[in-house]
PyMOL Python script that loads the backbone (N, CA, C, O; Angstrom):
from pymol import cmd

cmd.read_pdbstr("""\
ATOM      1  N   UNK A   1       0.848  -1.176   0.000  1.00  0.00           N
ATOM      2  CA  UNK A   1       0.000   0.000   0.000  1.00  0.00           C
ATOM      3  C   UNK A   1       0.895   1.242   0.000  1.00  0.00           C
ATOM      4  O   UNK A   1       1.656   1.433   0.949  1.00  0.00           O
ATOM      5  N   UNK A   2       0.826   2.176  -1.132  1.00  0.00           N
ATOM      6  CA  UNK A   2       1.358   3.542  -1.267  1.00  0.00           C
ATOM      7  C   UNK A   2       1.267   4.422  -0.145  1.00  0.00           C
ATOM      8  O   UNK A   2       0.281   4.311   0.584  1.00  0.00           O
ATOM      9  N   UNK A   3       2.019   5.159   0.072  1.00  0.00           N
ATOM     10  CA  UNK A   3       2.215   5.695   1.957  1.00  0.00           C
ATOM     11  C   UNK A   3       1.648   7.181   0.698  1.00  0.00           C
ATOM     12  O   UNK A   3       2.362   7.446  -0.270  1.00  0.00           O
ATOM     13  N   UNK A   4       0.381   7.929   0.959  1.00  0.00           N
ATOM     14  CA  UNK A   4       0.074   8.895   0.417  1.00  0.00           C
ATOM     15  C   UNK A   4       0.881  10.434   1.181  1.00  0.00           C
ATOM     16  O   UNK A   4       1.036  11.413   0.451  1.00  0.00           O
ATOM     17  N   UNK A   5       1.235  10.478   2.329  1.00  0.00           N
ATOM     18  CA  UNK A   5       2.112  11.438   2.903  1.00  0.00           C
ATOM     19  C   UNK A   5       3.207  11.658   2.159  1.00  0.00           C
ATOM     20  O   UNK A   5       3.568  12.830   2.057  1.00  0.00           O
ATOM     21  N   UNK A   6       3.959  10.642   1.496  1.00  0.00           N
ATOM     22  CA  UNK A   6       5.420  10.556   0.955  1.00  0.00           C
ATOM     23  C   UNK A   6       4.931  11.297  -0.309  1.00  0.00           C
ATOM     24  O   UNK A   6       5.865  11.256  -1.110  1.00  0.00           O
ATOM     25  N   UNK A   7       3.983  11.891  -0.789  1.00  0.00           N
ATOM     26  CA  UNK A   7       4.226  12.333  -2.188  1.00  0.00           C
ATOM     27  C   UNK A   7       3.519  13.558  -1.624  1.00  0.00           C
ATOM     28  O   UNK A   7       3.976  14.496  -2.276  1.00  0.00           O
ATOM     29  N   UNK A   8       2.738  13.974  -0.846  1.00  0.00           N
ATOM     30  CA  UNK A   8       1.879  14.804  -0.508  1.00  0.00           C
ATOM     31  C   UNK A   8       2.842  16.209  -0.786  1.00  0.00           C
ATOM     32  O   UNK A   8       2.511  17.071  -1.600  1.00  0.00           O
ATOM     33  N   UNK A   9       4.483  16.290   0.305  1.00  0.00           N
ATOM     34  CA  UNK A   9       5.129  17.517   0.035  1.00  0.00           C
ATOM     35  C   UNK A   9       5.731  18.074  -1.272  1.00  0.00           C
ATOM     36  O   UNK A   9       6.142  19.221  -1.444  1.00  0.00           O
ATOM     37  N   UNK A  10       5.707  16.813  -2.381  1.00  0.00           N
ATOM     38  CA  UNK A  10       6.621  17.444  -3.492  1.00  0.00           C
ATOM     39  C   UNK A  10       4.999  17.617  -4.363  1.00  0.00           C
ATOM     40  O   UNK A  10       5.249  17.786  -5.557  1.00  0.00           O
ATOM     41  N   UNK A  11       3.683  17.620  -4.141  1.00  0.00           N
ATOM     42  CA  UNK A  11       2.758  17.744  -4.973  1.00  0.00           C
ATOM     43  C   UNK A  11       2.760  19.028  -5.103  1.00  0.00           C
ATOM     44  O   UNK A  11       2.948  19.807  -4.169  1.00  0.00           O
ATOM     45  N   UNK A  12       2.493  19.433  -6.587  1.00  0.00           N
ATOM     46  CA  UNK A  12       2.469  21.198  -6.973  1.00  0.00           C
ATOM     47  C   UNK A  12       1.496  22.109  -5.957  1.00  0.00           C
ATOM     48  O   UNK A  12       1.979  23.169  -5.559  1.00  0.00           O
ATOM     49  N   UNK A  13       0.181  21.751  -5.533  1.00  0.00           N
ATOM     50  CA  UNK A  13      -0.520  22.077  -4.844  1.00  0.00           C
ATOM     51  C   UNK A  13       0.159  22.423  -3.425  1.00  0.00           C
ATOM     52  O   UNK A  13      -0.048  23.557  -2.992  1.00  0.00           O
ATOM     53  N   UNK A  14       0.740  21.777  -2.866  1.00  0.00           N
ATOM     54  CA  UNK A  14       1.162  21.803  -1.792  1.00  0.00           C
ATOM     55  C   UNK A  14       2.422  22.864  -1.853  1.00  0.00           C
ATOM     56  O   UNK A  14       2.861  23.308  -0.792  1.00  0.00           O
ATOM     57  N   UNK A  15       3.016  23.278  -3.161  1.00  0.00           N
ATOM     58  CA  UNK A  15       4.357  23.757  -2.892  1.00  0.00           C
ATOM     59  C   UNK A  15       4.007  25.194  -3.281  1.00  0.00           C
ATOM     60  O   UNK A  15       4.721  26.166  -3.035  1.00  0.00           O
ATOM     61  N   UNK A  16       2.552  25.229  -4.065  1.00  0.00           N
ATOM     62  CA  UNK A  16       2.251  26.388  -4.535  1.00  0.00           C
ATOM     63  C   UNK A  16       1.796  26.972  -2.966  1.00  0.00           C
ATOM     64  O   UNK A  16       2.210  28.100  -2.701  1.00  0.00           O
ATOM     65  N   UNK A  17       1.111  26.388  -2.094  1.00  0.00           N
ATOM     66  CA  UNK A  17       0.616  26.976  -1.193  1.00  0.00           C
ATOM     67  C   UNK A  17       2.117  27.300  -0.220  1.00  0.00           C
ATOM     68  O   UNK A  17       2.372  28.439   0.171  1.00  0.00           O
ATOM     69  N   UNK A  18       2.914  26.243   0.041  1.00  0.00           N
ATOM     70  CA  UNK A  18       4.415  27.127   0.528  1.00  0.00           C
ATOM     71  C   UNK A  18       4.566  28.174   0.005  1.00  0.00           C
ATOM     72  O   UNK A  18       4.258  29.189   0.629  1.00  0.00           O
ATOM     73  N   UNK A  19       4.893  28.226  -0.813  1.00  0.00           N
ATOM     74  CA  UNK A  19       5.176  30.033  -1.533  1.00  0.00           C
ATOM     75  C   UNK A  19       4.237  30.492  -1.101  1.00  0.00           C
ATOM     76  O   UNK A  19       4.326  31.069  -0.018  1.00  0.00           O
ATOM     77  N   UNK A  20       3.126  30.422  -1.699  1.00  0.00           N
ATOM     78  CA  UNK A  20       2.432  31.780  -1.259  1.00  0.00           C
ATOM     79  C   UNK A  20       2.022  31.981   0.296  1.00  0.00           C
ATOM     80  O   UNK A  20       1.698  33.115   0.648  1.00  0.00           O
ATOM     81  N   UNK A  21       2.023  31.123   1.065  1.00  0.00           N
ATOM     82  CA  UNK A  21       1.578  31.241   2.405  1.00  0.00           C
ATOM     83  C   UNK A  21       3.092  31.802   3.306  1.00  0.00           C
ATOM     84  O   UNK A  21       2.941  32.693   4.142  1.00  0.00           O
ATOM     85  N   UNK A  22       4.081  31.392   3.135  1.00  0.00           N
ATOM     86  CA  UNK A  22       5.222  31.515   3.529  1.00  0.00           C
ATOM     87  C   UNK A  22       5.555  32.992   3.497  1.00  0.00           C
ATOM     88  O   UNK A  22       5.805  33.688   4.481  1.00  0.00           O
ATOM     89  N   UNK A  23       5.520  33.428   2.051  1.00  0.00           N
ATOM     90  CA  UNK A  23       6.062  34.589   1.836  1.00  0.00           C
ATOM     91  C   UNK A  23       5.149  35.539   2.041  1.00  0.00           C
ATOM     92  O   UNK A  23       5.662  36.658   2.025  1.00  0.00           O
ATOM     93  N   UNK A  24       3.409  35.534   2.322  1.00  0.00           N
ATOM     94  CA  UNK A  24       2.693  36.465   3.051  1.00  0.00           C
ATOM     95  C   UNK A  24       2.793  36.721   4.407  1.00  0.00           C
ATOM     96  O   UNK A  24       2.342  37.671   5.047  1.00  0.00           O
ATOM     97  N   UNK A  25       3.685  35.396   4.909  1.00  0.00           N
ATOM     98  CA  UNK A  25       3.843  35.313   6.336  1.00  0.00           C
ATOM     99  C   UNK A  25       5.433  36.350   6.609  1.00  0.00           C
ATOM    100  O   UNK A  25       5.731  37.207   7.441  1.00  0.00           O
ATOM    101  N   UNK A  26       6.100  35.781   5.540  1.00  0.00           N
ATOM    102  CA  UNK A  26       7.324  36.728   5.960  1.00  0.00           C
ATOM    103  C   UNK A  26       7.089  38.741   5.934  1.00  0.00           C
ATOM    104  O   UNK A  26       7.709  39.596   6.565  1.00  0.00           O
ATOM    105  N   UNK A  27       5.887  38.892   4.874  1.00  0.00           N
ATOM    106  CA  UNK A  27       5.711  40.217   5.095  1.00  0.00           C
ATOM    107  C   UNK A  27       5.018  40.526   6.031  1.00  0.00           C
ATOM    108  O   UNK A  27       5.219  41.642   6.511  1.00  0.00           O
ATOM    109  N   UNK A  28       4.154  39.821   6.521  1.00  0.00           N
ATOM    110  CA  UNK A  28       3.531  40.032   7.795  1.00  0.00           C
ATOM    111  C   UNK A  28       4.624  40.549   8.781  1.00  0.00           C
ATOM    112  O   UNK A  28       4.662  41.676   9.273  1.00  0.00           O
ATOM    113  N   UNK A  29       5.417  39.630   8.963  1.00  0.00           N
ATOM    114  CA  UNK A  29       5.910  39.478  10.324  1.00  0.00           C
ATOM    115  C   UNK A  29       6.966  40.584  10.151  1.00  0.00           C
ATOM    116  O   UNK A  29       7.417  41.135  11.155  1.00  0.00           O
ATOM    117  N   UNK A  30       7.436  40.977   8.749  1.00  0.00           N
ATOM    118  CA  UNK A  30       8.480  42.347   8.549  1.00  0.00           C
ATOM    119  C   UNK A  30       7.254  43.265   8.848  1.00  0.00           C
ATOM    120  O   UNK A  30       7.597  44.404   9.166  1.00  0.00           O
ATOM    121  N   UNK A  31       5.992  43.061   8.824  1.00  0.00           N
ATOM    122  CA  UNK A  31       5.250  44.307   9.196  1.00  0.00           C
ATOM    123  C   UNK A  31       4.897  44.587  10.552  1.00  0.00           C
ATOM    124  O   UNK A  31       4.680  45.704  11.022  1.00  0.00           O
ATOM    125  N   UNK A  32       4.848  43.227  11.286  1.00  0.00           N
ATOM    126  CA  UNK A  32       3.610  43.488  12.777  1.00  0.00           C
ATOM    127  C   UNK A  32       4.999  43.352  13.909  1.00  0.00           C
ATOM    128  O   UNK A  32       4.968  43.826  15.045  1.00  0.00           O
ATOM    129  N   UNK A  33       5.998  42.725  13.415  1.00  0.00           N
ATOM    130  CA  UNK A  33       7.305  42.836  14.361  1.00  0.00           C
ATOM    131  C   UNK A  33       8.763  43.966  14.296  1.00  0.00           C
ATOM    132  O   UNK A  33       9.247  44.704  13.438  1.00  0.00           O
ATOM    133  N   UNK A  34       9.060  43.630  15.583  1.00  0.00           N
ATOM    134  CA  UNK A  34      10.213  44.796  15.542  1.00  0.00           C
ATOM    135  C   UNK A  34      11.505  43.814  16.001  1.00  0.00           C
ATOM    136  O   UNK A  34      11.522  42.776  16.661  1.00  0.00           O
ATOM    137  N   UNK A  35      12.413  44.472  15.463  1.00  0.00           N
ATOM    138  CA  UNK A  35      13.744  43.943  16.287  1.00  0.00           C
ATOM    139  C   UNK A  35      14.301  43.037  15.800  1.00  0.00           C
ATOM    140  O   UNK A  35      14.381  43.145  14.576  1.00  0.00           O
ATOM    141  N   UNK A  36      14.980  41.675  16.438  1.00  0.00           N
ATOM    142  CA  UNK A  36      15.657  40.590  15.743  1.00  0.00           C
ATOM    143  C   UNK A  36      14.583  39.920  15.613  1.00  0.00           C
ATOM    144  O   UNK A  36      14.692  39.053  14.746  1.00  0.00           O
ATOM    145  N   UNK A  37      13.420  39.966  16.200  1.00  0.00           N
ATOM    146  CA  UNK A  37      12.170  38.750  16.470  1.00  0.00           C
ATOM    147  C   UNK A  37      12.061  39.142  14.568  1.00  0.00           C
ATOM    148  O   UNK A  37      12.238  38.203  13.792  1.00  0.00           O
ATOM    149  N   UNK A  38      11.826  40.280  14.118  1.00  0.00           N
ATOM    150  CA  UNK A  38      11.432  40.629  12.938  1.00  0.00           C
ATOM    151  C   UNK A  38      12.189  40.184  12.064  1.00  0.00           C
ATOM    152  O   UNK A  38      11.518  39.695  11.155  1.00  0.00           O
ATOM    153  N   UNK A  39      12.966  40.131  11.937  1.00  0.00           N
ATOM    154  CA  UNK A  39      14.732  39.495  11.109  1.00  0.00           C
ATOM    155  C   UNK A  39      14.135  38.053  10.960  1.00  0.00           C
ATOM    156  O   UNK A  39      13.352  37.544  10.157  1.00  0.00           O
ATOM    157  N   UNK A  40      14.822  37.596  12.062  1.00  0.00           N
ATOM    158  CA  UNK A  40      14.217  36.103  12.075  1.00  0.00           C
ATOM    159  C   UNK A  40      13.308  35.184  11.338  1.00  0.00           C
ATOM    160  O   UNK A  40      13.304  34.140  10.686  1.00  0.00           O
ATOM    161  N   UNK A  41      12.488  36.196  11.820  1.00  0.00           N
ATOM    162  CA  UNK A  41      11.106  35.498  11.587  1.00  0.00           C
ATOM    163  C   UNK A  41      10.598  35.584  10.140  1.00  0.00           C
ATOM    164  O   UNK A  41       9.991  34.653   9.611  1.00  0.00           O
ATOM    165  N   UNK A  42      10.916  36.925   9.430  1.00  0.00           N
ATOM    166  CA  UNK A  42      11.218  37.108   7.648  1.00  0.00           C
ATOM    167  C   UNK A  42      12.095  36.506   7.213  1.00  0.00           C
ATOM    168  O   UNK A  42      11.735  35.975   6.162  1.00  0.00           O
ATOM    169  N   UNK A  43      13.190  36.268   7.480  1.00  0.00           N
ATOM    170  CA  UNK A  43      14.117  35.363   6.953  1.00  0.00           C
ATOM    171  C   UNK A  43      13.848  33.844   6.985  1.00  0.00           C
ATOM    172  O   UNK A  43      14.020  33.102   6.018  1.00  0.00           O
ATOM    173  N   UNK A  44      13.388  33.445   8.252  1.00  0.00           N
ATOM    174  CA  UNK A  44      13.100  32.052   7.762  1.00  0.00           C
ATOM    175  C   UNK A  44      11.365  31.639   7.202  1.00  0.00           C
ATOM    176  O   UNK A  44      10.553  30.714   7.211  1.00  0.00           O
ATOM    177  N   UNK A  45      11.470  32.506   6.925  1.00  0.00           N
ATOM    178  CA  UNK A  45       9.918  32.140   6.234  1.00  0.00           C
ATOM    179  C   UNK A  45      10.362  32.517   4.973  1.00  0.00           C
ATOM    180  O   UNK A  45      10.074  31.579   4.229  1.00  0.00           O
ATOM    181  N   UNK A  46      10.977  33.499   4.265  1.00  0.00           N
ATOM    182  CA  UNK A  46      11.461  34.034   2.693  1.00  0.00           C
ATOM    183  C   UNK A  46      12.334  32.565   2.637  1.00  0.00           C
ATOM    184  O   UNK A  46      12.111  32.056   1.539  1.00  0.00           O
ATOM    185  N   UNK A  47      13.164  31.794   3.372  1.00  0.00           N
ATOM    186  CA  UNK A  47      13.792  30.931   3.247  1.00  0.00           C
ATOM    187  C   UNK A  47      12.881  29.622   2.447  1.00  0.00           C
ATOM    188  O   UNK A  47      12.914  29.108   1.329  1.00  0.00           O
ATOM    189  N   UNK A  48      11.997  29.408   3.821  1.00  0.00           N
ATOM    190  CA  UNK A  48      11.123  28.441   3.198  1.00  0.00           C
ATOM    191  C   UNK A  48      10.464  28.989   1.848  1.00  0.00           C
ATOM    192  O   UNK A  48      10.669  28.302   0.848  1.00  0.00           O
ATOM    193  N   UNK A  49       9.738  30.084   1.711  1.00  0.00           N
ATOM    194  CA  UNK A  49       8.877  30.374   0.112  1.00  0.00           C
ATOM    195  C   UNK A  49      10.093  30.354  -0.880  1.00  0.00           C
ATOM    196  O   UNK A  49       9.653  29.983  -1.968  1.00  0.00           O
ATOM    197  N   UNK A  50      11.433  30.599  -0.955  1.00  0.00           N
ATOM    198  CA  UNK A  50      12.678  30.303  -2.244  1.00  0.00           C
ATOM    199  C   UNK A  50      12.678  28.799  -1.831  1.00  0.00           C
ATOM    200  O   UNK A  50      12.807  28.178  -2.887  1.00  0.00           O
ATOM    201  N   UNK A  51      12.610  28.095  -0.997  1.00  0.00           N
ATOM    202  CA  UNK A  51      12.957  26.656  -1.371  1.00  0.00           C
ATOM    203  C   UNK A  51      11.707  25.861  -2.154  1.00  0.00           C
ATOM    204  O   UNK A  51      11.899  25.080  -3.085  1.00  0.00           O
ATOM    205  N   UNK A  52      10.472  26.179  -1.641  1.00  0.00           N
ATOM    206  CA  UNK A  52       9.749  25.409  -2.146  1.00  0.00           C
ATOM    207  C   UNK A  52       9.241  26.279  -3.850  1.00  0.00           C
ATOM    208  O   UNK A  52       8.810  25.647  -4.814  1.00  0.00           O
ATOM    209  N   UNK A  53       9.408  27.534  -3.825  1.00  0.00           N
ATOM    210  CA  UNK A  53       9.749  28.069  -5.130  1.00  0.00           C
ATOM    211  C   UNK A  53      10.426  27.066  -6.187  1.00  0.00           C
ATOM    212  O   UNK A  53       9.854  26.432  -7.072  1.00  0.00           O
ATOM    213  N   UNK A  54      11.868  27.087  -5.849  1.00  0.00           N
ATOM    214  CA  UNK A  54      13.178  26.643  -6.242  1.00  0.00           C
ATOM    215  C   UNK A  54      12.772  25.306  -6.947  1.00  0.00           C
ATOM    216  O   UNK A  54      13.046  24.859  -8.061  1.00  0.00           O
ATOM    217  N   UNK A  55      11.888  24.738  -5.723  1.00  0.00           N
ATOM    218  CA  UNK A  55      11.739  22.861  -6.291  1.00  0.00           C
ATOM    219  C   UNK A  55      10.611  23.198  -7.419  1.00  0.00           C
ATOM    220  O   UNK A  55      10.840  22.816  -8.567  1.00  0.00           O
ATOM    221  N   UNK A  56       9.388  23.908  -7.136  1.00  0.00           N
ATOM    222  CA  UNK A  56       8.437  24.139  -8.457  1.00  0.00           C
ATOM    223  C   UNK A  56       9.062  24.640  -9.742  1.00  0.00           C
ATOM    224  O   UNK A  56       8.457  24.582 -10.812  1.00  0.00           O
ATOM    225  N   UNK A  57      10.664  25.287  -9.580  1.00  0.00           N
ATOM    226  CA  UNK A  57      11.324  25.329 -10.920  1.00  0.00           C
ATOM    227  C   UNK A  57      11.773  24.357 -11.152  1.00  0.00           C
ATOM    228  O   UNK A  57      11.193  23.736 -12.042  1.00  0.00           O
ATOM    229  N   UNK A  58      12.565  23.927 -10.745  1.00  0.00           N
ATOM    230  CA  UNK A  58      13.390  22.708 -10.768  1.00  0.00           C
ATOM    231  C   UNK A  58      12.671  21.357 -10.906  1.00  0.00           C
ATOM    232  O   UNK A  58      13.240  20.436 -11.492  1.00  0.00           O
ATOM    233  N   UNK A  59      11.525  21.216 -10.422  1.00  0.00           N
ATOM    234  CA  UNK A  59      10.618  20.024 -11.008  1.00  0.00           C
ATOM    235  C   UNK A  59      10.194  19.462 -12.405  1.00  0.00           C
ATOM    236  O   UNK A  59       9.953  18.312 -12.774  1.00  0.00           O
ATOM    237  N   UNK A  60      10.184  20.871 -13.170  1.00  0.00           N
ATOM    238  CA  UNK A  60       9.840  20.773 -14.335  1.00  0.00           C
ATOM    239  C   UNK A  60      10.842  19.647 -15.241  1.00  0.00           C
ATOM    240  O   UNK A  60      12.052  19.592 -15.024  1.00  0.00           O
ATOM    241  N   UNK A  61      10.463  19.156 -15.820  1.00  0.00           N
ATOM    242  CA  UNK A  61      11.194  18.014 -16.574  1.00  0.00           C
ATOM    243  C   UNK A  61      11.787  18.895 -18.094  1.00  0.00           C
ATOM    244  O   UNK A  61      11.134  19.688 -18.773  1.00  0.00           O
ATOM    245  N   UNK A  62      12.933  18.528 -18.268  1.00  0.00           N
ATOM    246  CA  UNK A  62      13.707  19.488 -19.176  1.00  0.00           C
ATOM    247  C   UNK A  62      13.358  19.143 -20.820  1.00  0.00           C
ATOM    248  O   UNK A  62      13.977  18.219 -21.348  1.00  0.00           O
ATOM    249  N   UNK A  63      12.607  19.716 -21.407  1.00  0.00           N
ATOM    250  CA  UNK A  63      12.104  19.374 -22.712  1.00  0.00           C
ATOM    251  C   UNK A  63      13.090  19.707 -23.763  1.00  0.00           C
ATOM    252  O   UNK A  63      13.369  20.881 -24.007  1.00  0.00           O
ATOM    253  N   UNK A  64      13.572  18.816 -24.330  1.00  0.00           N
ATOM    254  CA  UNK A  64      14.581  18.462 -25.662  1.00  0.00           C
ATOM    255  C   UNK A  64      13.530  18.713 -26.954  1.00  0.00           C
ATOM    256  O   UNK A  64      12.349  18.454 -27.186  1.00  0.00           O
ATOM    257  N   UNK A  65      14.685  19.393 -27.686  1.00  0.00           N
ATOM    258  CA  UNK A  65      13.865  19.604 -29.012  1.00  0.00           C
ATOM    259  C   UNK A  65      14.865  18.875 -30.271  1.00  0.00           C
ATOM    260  O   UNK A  65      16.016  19.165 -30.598  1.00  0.00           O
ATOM    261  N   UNK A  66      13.937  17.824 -30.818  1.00  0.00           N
ATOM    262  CA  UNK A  66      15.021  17.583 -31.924  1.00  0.00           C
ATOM    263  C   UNK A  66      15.209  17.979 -32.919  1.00  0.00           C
ATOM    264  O   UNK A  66      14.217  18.235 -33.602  1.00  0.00           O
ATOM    265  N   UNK A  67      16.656  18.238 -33.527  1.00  0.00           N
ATOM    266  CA  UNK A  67      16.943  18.935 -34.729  1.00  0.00           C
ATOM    267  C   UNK A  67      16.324  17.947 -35.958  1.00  0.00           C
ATOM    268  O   UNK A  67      16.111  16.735 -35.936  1.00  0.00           O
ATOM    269  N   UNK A  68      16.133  18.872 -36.964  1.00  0.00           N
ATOM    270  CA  UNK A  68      15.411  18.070 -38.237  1.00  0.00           C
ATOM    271  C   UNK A  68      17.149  17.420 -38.520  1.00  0.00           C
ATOM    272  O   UNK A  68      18.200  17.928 -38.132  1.00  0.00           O
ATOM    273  N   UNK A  69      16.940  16.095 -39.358  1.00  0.00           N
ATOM    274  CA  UNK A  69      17.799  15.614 -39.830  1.00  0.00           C
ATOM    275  C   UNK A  69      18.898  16.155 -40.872  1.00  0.00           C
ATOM    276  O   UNK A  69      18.294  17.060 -41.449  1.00  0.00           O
ATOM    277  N   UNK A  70      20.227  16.081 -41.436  1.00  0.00           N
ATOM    278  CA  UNK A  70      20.605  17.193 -42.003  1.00  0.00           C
ATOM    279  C   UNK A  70      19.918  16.474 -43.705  1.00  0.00           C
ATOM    280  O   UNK A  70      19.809  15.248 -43.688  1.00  0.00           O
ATOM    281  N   UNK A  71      19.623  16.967 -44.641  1.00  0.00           N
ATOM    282  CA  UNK A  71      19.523  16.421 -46.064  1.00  0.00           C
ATOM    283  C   UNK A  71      18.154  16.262 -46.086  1.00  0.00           C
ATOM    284  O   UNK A  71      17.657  16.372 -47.206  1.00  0.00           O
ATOM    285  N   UNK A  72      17.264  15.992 -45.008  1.00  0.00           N
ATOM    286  CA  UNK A  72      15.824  15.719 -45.221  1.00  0.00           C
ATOM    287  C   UNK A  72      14.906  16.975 -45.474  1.00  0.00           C
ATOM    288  O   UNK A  72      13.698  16.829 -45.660  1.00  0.00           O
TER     289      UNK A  72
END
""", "prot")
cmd.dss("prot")
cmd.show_as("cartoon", "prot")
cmd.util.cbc("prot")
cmd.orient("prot")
């Protein structure tokens, strides 16, 4: 039986909502905090929305184009 958790984090759905939830969270918290708490707390949230960004680029499967043959 397929363990459905094991695919759940790399599903597009799931990585689209990292980004966008992550990185509303990091402006939040550059907005409603002060100090290092504010640093922190934007940085590792901008951290998480570029990683799971990063993998929705990087997932894409690299499409080859073939050249026409030479003489045909």
């Amino acid at each position: 039986m397929p363990n459905p958790l094991k695919s759940l984090p790399s599903s597009r759905p799931v990585l689209w909502f990292l980004v966008l939830f992550n990185l509303a969270a990091a402006v939040a918290a550059g907005l409603a905090l002060h100090g290092p708490q504010q640093i922190t707390t934007s940085t590792g949230m901008g951290v998480v929305a570029l990683g799971a960004g990063a993998s929705l680029v990087l997932r894409r499967a690299p499409q080859t184009r073939q050249l026409p043959a030479a003489g045909k």
